[in-house]
C-alpha positions in Angstrom: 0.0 0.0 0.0 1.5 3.2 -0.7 2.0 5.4 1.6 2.4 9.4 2.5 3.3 11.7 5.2 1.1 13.8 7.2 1.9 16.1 9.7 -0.3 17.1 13.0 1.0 18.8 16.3 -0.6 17.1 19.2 0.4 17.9 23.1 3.4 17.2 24.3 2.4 14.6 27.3 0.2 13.3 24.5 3.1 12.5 22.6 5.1 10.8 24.9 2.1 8.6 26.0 2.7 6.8 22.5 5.9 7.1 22.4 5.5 5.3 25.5 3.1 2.8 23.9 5.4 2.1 20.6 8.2 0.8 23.0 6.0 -1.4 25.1 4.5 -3.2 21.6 8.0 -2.3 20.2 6.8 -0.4 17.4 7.2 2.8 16.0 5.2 6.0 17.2 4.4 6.5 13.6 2.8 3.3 13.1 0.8 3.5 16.5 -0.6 6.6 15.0 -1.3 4.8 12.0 -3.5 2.4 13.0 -5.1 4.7 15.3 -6.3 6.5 12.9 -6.9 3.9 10.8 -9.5 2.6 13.7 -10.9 6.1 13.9 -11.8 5.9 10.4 -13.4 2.6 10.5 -15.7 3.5 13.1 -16.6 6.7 11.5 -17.6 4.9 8.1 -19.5 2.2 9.9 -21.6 4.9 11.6 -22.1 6.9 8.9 -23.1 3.6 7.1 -25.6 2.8 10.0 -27.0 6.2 10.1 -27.5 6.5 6.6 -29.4 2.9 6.9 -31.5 4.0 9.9 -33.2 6.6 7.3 -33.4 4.4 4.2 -35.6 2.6 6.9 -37.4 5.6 8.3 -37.9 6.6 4.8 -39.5 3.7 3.9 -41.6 3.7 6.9 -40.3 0.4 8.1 -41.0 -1.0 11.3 -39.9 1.1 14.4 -39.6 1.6 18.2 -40.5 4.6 20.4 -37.7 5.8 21.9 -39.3 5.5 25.4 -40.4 2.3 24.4 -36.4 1.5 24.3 -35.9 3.8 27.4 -37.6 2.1 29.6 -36.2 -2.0 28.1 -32.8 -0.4 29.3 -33.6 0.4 32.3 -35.9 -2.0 33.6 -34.4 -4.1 36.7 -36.2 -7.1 35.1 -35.8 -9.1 32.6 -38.5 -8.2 30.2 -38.7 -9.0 26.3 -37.6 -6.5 23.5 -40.8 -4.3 23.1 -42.3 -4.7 19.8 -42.1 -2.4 16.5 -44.8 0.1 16.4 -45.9 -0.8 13.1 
């Protein structure tokens, strides 16, 4: 994969966490940073993806839950079933 360099200032203590980091997996800063942001990029497509799902479906008026419907599943000390989709 080819590569290119990018330049960022981050804090000091900051940087020497990682720098702290690459020794312990005995890698370089550089690639810790990599994959960091490599993660952070992942996630930010997947939710993006997600979100942009959630309103094809609202769109389409597919099924759905009240959000106190969900509210109160999550908080309920028992052990009660998924609420059902309001239509």
């Amino acid at each position: 994969m080819a590569t290119t360099s990018f330049t960022t200032r981050i804090d000091a203590e900051l940087k020497a966490q990682l720098d702290q980091i690459a020794r312990f997996e005995d890698r370089s800063a550089s690639y810790m940073a990599n994959q960091a942001i490599r993660a952070f990029v992942e996630e930010r497509q997947a939710t993006r993806q997600l979100v942009d799902t959630g309103l094809t479906l609202v769109e389409r008026e597919a099924p759905s839950l009240a959000s106190s419907a969900v509210h109160d599943w999550l908080t309920a000390e028992d052990d009660r079933p998924f609420p059902t989709p309001d239509r």
